[in-house]
C-alpha positions, -999 to +999 in steps of 0.1 A: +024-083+047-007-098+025+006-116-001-027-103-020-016-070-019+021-079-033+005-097-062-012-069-067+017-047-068+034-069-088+012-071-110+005-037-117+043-033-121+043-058-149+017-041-162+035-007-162+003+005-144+016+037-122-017+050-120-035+020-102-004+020-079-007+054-074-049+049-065-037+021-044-015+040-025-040+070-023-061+041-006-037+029+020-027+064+029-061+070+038-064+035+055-039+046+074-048+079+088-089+062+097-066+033+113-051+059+139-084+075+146-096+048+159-107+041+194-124+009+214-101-010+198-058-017+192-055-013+159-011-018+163-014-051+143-035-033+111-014+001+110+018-022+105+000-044+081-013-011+061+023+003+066+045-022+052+016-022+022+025+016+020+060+011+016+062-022-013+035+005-033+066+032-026+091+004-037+074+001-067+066+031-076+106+044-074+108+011-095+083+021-125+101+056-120+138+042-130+124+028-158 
């Protein structure tokens, strides 16, 4: 996982911020789906990366939810 992206989340969690989480998972979502679209190319190592990113934004999300 990028540790950019999990400062990021973090960040926004400290920050109470659900709606850039929410953006950012609206983002990776659609990452995701152009990642599996693509051809030429293995894209395995990205559509992990992209789906471990998709799952700490779900993480936190449930998180700011509890609170």
């Amino acid at each position: 996982m990028s540790l950019s992206i999990g400062l990021i989340v973090d960040g926004y969690v400290k920050l109470n911020n659900r709606s850039a989480l929410e953006n950012l998972l609206t983002h990776r979502r659609e990452l995701l789906l152009k990642l599996n679209r693509v051809t030429g190319i293995d894209p395995t190592e990205a559509i992990a990366q992209v789906s471990q990113e998709i799952t700490m934004i779900e993480k936190a999300l449930a998180a700011l939810a509890r609170e």
